[in-house]
Backbone bond lengths (Angstrom), bond angles and torsions (degrees), N, CA, C in turn:
res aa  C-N    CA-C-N  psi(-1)  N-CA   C-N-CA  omega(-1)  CA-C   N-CA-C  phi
1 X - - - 1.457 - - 1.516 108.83 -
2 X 1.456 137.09 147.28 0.891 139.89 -174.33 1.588 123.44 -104.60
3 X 1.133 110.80 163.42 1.787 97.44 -166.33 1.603 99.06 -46.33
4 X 0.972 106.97 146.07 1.591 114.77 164.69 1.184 111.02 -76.46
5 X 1.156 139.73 -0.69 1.629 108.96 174.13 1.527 106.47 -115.44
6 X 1.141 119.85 8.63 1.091 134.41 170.11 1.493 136.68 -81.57
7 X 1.976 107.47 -0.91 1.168 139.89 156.59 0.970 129.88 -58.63
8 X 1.480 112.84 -35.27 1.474 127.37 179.26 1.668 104.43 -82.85
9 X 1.193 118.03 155.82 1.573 114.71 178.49 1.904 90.58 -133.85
10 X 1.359 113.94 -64.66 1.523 87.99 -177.48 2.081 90.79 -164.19
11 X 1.344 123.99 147.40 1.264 129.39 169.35 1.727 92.88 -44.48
12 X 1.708 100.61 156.32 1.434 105.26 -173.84 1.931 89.11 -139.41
13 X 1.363 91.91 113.25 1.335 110.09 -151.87 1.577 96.12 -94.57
14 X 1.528 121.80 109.89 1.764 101.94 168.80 1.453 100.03 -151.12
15 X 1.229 120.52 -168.57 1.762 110.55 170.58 1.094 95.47 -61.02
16 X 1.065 135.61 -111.83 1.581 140.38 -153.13 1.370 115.74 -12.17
17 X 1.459 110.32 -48.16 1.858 105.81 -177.27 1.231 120.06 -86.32
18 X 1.943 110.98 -1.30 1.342 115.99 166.69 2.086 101.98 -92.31
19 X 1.069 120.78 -22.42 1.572 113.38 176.54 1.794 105.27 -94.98
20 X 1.689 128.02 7.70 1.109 126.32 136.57 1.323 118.19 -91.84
21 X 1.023 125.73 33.85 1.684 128.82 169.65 1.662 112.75 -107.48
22 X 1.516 89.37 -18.43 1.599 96.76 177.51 1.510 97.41 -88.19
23 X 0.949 134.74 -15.58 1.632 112.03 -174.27 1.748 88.29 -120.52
24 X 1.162 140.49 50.99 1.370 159.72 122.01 1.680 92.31 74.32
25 X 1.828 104.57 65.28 1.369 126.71 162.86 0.928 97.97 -122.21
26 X 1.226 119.23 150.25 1.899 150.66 148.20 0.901 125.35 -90.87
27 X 1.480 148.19 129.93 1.221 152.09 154.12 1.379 125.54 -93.86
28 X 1.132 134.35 106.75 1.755 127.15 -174.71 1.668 94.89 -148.18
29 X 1.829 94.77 146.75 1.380 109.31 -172.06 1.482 87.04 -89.99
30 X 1.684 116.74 137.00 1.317 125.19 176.51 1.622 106.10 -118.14
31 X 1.185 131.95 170.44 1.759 143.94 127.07 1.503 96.43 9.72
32 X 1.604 105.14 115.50 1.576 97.94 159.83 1.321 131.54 -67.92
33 X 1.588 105.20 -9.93 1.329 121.26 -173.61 1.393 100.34 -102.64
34 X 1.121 105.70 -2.65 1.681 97.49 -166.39 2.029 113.38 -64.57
35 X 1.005 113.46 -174.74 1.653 107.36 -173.22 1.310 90.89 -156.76
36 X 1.486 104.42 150.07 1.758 118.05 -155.60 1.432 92.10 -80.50
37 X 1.453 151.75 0.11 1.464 124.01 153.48 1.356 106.22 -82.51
38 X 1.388 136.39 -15.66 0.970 134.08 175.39 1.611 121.11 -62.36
39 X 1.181 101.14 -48.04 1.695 113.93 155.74 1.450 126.93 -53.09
40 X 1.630 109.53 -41.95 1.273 97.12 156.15 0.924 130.63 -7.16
41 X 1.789 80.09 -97.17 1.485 117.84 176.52 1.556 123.38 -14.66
42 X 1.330 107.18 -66.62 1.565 131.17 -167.84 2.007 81.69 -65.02
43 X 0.774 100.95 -82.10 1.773 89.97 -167.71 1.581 117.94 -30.34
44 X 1.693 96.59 -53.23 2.092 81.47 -175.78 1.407 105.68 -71.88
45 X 0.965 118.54 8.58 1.905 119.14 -169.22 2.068 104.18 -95.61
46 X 1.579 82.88 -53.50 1.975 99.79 -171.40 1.654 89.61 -67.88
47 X 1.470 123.99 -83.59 1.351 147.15 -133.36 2.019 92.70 -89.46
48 X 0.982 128.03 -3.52 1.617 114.85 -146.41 1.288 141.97 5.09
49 X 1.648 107.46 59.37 1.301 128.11 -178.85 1.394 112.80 -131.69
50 X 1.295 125.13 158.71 1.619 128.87 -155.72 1.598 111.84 -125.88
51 X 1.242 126.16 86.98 1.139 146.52 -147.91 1.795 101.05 -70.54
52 X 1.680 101.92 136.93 1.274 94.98 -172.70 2.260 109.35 -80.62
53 X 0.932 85.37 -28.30 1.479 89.59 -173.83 1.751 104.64 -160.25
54 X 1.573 123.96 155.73 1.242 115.63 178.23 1.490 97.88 -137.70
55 X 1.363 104.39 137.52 1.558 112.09 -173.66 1.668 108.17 -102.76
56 X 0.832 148.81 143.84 1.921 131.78 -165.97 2.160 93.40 -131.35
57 X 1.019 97.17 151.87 1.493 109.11 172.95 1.921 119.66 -147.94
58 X 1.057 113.59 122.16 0.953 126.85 173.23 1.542 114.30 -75.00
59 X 1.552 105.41 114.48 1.831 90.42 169.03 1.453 119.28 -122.19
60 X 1.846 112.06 112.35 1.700 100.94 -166.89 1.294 131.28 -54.55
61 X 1.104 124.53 162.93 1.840 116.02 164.83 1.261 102.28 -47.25
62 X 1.658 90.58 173.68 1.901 103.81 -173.81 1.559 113.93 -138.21
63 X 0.909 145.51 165.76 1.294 120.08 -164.47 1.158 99.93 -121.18
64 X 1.452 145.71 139.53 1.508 127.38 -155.68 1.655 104.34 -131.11
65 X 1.403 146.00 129.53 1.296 116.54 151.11 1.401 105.39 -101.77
66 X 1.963 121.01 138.88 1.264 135.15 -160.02 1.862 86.35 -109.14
67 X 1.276 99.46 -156.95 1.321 124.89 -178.88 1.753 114.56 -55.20
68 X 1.467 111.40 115.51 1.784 136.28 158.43 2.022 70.92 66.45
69 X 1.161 103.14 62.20 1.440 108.40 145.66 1.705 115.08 76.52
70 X 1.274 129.31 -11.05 1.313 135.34 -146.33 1.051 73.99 -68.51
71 X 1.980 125.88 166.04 1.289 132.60 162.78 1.595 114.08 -127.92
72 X 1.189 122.92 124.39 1.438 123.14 -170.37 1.782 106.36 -118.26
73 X 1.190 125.90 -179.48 0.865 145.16 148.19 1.904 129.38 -108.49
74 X 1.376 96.33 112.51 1.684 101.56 -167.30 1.518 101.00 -80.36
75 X 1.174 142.56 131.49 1.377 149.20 -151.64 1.414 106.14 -96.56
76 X 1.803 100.55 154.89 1.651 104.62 -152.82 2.068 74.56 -118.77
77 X 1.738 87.18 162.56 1.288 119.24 -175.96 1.285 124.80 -140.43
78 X 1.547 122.41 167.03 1.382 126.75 152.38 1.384 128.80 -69.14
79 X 1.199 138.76 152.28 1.589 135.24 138.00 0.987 132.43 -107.35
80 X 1.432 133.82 171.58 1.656 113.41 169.62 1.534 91.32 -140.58
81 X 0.990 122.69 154.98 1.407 122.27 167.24 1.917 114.82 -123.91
82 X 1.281 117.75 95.43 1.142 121.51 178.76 1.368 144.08 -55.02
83 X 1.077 150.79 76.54 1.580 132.36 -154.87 1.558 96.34 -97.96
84 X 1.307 112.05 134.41 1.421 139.80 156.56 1.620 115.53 -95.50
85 X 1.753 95.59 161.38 1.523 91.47 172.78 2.145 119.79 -96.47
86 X 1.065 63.23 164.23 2.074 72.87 -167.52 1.628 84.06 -47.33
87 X 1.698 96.25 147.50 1.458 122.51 -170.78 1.531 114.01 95.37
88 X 1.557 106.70 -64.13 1.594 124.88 -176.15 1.284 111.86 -28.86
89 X 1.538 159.08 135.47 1.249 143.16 134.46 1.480 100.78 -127.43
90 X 1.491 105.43 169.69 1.379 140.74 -158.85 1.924 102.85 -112.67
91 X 1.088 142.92 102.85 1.326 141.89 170.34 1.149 106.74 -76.56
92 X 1.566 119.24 138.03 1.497 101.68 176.14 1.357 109.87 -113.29
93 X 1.559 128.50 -4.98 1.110 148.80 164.46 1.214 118.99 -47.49
């Protein structure tokens, strides 16, 4: 198992994961390898709060063409989606 706090990579800040903040979800891109006790972990460890359940999502690469045609690949990630209990919040400040 790997350090636990090292699961977390960084809050993933957008509308949606700011209008799941009102119903006391988190969104943060973690470890692609990472595994939802591992997230736990990293949360009651980083945040000291005790997560009610963690949902994880995989998002694949994408294949992109940018400017006068160049073609890239836009890079794929983890998610986690956190639920806390009513009261609980997460500061990201």
């Amino acid at each position: 198992m790997a350090i636990t706090h090292h699961a977390l990579i960084r809050p993933h800040i957008t509308e949606r994961a700011t209008a799941l903040a009102t119903q006391n979800a988190y969104v943060f891109i973690v470890e692609p390898k990472a595994t939802k006790r591992e997230v736990i972990a990293a949360v009651r460890v980083i945040y000291n709060v005790l997560p009610l359940k963690v949902n994880t999502v995989s998002i694949p690469p994408k294949r992109r063409v940018g400017r006068r045609g160049i073609r890239g690949v836009k890079s794929g990630y983890k998610k986690a989606i956190v639920y806390l209990k009513t009261g609980e919040t997460i500061s990201f400040s």
